[in-house]
C-alpha positions as a LaTeX table, in Angstrom:
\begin{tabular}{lrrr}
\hline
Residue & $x$ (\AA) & $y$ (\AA) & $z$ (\AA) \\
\hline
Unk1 & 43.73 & $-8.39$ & 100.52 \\
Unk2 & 43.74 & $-12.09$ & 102.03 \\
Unk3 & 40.95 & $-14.23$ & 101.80 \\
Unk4 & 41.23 & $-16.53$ & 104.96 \\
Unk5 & 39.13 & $-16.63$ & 107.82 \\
Unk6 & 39.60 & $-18.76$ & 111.23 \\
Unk7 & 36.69 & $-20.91$ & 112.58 \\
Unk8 & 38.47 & $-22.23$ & 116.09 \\
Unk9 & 41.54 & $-20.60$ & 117.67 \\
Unk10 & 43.35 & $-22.24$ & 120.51 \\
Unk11 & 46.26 & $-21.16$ & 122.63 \\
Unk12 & 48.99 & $-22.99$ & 124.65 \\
Unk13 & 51.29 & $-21.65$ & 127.27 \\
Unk14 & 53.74 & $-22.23$ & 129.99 \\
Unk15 & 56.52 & $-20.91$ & 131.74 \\
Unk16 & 60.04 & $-22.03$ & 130.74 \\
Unk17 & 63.16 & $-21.60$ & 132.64 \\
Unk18 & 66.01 & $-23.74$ & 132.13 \\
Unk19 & 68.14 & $-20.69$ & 130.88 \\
Unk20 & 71.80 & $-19.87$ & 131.59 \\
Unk21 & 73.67 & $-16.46$ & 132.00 \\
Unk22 & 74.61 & $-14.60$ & 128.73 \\
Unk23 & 78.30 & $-15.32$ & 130.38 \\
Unk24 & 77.99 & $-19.04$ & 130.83 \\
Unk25 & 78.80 & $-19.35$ & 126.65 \\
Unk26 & 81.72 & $-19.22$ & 124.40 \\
Unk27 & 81.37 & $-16.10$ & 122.42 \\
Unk28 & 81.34 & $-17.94$ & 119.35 \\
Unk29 & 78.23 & $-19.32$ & 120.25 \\
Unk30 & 76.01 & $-17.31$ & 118.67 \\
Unk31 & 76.80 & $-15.04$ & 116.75 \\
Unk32 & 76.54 & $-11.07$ & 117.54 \\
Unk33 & 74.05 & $-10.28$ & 114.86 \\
Unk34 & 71.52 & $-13.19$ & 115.54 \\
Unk35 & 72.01 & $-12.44$ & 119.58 \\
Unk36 & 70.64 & $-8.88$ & 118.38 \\
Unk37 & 68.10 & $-9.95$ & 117.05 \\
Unk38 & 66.83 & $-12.75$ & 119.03 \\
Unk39 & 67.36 & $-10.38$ & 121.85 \\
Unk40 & 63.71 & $-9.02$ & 122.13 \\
Unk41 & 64.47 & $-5.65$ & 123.65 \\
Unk42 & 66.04 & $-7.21$ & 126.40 \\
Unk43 & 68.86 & $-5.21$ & 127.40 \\
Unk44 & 72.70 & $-7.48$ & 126.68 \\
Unk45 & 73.33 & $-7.02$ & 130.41 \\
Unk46 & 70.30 & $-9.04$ & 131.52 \\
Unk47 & 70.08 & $-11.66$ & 128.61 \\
Unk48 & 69.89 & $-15.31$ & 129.43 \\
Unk49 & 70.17 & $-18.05$ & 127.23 \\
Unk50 & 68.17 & $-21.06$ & 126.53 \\
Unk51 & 70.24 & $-24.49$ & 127.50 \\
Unk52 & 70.17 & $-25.97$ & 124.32 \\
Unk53 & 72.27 & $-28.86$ & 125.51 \\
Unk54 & 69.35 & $-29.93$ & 128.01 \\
Unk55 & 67.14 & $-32.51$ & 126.41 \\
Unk56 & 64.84 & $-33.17$ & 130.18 \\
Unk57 & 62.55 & $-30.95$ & 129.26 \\
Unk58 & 62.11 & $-32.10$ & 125.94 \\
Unk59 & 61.45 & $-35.34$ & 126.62 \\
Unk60 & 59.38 & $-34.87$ & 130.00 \\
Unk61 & 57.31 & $-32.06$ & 129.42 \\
Unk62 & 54.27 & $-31.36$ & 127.29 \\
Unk63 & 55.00 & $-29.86$ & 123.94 \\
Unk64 & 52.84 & $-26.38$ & 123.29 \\
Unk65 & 52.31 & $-27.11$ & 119.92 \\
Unk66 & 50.70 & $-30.58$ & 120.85 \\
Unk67 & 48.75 & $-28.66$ & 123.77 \\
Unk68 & 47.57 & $-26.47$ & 120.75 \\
Unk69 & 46.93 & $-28.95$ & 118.43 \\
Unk70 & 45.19 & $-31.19$ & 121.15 \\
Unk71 & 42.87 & $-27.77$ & 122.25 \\
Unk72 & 41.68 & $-27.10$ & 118.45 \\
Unk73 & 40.73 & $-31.18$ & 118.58 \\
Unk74 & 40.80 & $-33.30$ & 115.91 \\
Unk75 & 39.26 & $-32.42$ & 112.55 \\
Unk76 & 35.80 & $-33.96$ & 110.74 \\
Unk77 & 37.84 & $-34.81$ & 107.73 \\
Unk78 & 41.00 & $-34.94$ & 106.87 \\
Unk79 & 43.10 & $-31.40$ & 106.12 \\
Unk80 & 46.70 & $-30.02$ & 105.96 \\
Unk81 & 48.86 & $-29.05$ & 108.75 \\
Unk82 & 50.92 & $-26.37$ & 108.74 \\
Unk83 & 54.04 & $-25.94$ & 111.70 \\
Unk84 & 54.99 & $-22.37$ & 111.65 \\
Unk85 & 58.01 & $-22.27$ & 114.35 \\
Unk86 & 61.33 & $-20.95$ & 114.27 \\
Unk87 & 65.15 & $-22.70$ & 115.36 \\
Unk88 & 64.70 & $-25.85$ & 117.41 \\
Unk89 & 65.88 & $-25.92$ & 120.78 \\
Unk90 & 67.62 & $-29.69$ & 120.14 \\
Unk91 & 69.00 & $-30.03$ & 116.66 \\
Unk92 & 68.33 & $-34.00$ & 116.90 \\
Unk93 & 64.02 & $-33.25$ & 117.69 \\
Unk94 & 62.07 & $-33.48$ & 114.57 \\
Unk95 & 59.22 & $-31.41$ & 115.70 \\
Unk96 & 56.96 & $-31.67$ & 113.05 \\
Unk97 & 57.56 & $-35.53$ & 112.46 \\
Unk98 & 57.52 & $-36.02$ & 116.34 \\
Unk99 & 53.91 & $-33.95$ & 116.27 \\
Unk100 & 52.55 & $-35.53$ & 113.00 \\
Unk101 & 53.24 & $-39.15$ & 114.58 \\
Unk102 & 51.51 & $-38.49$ & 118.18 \\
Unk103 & 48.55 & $-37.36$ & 117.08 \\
Unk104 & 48.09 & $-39.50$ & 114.45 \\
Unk105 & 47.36 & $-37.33$ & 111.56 \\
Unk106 & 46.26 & $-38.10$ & 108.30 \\
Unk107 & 46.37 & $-35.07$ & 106.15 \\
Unk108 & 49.51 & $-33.45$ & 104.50 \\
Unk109 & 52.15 & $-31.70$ & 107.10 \\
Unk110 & 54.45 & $-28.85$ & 106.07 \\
Unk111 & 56.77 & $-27.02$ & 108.11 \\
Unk112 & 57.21 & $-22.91$ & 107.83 \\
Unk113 & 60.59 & $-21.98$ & 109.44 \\
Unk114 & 62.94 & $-18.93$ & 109.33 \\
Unk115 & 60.17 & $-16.55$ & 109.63 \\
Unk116 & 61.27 & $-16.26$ & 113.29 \\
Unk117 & 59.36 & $-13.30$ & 114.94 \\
Unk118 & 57.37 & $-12.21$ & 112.04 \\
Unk119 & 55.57 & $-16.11$ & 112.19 \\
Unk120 & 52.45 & $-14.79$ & 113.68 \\
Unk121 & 51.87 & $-11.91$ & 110.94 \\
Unk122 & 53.70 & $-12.51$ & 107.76 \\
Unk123 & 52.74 & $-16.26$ & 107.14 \\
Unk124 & 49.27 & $-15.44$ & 106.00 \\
Unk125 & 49.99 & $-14.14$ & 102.86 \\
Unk126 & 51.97 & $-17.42$ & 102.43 \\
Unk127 & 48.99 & $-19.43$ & 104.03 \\
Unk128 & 46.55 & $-17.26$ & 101.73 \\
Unk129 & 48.62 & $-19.08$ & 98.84 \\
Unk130 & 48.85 & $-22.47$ & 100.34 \\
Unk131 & 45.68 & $-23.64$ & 102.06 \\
Unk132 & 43.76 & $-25.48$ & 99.87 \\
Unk133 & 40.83 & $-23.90$ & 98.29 \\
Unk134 & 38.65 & $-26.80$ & 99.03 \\
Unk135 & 39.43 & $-27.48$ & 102.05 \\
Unk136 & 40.43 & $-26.32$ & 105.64 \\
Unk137 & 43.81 & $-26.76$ & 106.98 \\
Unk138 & 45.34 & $-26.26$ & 110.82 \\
Unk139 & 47.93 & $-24.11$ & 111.17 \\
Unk140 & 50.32 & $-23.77$ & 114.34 \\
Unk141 & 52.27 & $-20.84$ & 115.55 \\
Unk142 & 55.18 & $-21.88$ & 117.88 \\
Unk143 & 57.28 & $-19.56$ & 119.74 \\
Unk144 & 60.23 & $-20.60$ & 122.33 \\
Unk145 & 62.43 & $-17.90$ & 122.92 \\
Unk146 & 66.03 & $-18.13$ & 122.54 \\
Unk147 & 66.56 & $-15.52$ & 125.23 \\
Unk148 & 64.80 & $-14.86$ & 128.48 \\
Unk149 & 65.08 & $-11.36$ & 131.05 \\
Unk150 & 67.27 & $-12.03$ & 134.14 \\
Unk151 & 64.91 & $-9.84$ & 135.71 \\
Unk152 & 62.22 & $-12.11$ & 135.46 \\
Unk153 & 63.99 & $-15.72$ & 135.74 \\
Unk154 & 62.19 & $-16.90$ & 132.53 \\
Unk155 & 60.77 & $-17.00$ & 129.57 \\
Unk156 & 57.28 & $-18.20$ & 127.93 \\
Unk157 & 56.89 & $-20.55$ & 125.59 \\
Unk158 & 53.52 & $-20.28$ & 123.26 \\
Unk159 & 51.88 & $-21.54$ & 120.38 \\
Unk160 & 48.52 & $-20.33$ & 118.62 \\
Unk161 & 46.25 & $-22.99$ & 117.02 \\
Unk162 & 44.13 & $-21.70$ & 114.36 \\
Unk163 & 41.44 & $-23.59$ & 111.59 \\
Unk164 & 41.94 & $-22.06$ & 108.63 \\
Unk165 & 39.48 & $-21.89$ & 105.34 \\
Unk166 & 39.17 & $-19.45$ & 102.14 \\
Unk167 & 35.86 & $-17.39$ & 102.58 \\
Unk168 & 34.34 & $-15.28$ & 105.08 \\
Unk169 & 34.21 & $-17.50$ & 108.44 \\
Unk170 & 33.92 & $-15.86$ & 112.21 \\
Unk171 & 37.89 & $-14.51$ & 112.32 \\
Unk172 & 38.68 & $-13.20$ & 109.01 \\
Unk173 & 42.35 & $-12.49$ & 107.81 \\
Unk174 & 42.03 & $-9.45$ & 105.62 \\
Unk175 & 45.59 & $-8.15$ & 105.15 \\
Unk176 & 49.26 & $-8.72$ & 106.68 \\
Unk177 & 52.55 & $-6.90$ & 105.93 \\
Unk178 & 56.41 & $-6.48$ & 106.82 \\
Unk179 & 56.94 & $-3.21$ & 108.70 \\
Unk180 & 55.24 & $-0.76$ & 110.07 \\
Unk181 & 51.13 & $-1.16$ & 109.52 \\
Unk182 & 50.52 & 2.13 & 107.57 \\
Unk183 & 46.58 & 2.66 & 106.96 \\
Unk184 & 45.65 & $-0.04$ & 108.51 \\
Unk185 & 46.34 & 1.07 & 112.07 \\
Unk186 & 43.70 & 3.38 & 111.49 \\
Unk187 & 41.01 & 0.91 & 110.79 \\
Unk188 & 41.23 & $-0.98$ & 113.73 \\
Unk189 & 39.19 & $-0.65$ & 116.68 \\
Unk190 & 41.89 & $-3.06$ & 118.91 \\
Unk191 & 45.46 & $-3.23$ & 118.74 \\
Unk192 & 47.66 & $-6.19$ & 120.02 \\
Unk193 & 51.48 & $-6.19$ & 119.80 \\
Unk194 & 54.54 & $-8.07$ & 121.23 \\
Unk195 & 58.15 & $-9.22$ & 120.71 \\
Unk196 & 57.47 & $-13.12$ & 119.49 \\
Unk197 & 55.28 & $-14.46$ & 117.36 \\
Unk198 & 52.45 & $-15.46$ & 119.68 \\
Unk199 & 52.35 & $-12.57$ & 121.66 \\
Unk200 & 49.64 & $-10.62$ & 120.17 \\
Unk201 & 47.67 & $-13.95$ & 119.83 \\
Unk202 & 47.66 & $-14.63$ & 123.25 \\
Unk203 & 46.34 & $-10.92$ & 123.98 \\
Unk204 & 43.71 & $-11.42$ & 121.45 \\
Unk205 & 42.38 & $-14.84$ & 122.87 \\
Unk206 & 42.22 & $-12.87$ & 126.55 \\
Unk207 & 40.33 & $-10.18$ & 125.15 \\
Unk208 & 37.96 & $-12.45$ & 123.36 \\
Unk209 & 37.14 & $-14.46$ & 125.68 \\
Unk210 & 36.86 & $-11.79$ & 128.43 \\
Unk211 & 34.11 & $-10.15$ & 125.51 \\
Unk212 & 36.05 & $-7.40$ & 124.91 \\
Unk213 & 36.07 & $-7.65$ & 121.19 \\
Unk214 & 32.81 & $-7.29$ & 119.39 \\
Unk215 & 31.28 & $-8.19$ & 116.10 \\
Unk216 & 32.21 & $-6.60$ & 113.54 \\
Unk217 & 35.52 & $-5.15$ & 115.42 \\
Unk218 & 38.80 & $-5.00$ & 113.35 \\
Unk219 & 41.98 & $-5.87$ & 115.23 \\
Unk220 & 45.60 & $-5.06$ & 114.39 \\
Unk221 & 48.33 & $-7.76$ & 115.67 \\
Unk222 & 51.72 & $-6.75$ & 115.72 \\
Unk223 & 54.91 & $-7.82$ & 116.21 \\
Unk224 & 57.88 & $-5.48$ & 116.84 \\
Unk225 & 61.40 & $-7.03$ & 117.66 \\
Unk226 & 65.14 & $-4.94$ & 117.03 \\
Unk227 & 65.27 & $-5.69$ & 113.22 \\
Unk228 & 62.13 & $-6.22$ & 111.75 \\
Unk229 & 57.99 & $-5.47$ & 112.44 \\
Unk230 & 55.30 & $-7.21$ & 111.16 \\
Unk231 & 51.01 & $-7.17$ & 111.45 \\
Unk232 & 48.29 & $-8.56$ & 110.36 \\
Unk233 & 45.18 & $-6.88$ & 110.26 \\
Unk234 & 41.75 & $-9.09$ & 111.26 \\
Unk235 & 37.62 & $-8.77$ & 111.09 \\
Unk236 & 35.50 & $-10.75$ & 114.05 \\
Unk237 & 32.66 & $-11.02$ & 111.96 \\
Unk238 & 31.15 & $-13.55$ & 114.39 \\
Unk239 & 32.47 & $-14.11$ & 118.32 \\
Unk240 & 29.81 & $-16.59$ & 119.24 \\
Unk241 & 30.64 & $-18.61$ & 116.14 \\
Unk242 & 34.41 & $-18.66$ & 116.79 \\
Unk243 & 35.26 & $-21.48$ & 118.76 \\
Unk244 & 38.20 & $-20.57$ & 121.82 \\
Unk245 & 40.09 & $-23.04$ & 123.29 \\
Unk246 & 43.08 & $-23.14$ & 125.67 \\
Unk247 & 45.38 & $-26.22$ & 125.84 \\
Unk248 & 47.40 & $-26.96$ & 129.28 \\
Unk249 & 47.38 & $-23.87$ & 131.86 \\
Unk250 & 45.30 & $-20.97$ & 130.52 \\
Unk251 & 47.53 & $-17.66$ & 130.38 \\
Unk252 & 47.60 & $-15.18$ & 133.03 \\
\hline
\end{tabular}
């Protein structure tokens, strides 16, 4: 069992579309067994792919993660911060560094990477190990999908804010695991699920703020992509007390 519980959580979200044809690259590009896996459930015949070589977008549109970071607001004293994200679109952006320096923070930064779909469930048994004990610490989920549907024309790119301290607070992390969720499927009253990281996140924000979810509710988040699953199992103890935010355009 975790011991971490969530006093504000903020989302982030736009549409992105600057992605090519699945035929537009060199088959060496990337390789077969990452394109699997990146691919989301998307079927090969309708996979685009980001355009990694475009930096306009970059440079001229708002970050999520800042959007997220900028919706949680900045905190009473200074805390950790914690980038959970996976493979960079440009190679040459230091993402972390680039966040760290525009809003001016003061506390420790660390990045989490290579978790890649399983960011949004795994990480908190990490997080249970590295937020400080007495202290609180931000933590940002990040998701920009390598791959997009045809069918739809684009993809959306997410990140989850969250304000993290050990002890019971208003969202309480009480377990997370690799692979299917077992016996704790059962306990939950709500169940949340996607292909990225943020996915079941977003859902959960929705449904909180729309009242959906009440005290004492548990809540299963899930993440299920052509390799690997992942969950994490949560408490509301306290919806008035958790503070929602939503940075840029609100999801829809």
């Amino acid at each position: 069992m975790l011991d971490l519980s969530a006093e504000a959580f903020g989302i982030a979200v736009r549409p992105y579309d600057d992605y090519l044809p699945l035929a537009g690259f060199a088959d060496a590009a990337i390789p077969a067994s990452r394109l699997h896996q990146e691919s989301r459930g998307i079927p090969l015949e309708h996979l685009m792919l980001v355009a990694t070589d475009d930096t306009q977008d970059i440079a001229g549109e708002p970050d999520v993660t800042a959007l997220a970071l900028a919706a949680l607001g900045a905190p009473d004293h200074e805390q950790p911060l914690f980038l959970v994200r996976g493979a960079l679109r440009d190679s040459m952006v230091a993402a972390l560094a680039g966040l760290v320096h525009a809003s001016q923070w003061a506390g420790e930064d660390t990045g989490i990477t290579h978790l890649e779909e399983l960011g949004g469930t795994v990480v908190f048994d990490l997080l249970d190990w590295a937020v400080p004990e007495d202290s609180r610490a931000t933590v940002l989920i990040c998701d920009e999908p390598l791959v997009a549907d045809a069918r739809v024309g684009h993809a959306q790119f997410a990140a989850v804010g969250l304000r993290l301290r050990h002890g019971p607070g208003p969202l309480q992390v009480l377990d997370c695991g690799e692979g299917p969720p077992g016996a704790a499927a059962a306990a939950a009253a709500h169940r949340f699920g996607g292909s990225g990281p943020c996915d079941a996140w977003v859902a959960l924000h929705a449904a909180l703020t729309a009242g959906r979810v009440r005290d004492g509710d548990q809540v299963l988040l899930g993440v299920s992509a052509p390799l690997r699953q992942g969950w994490v199992l949560l408490r509301v103890a306290d919806t008035a007390g958790l503070r929602l935010a939503v940075g840029g355009p609100a999801h829809r």
